[in-house]
Steps between C-alpha positions, in 0.01 A plus 500: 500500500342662197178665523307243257638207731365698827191538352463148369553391841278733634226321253620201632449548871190713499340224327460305780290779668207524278180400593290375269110660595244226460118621427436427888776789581326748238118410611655582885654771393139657334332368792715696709484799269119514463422461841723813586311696265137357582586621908301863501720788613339754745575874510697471812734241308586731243573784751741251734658381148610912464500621832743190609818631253433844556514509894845279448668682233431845735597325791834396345558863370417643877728254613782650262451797574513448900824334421636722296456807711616336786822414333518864412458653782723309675783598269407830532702723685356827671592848476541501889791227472699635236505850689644307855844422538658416845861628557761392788144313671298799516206494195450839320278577224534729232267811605706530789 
């Protein structure tokens, strides 16, 4: 299938999808619109509208980084380990 075939069909089916918007869909719509706008917004709104994204955009980075170092530190090996070595049953470390 060519491309000017695919898209010809493409015409063809999306056609059936449209909606034709009648004036009572557009004077909803403005009702809608307007009233939104006509609804007073209080200090407090404007603070939760910030506050709200901030608190959850730090809370996902603390969460990272709890994650993160977790994962790190359990990978981790100490100094302690890599200096003990256990020969014929009997552990022995490497001061020693």
């Amino acid at each position: 299938m060519n491309e000017d075939r695919f898209l010809q069909r493409l015409r063809e089916d999306a056609r059936s999808l449209q909606h034709d918007i009648d004036s009572v869909t557009v004077n909803r719509a403005g009702a809608r619109i307007r009233a939104r706008l006509d609804q007073p917004v209080s200090v407090s709104d404007i603070i939760v509208a910030w506050i709200r994204p901030l608190a959850a955009s730090l809370t996902a980075i603390a969460l990272a980084a709890v994650i993160s170092y977790t994962i790190q530190d359990r990978n981790q090996l100490s100094i302690a380990d890599l200096q003990q070595y256990s020969f014929g049953g009997e552990a022995y470390s490497a001061g020693e």
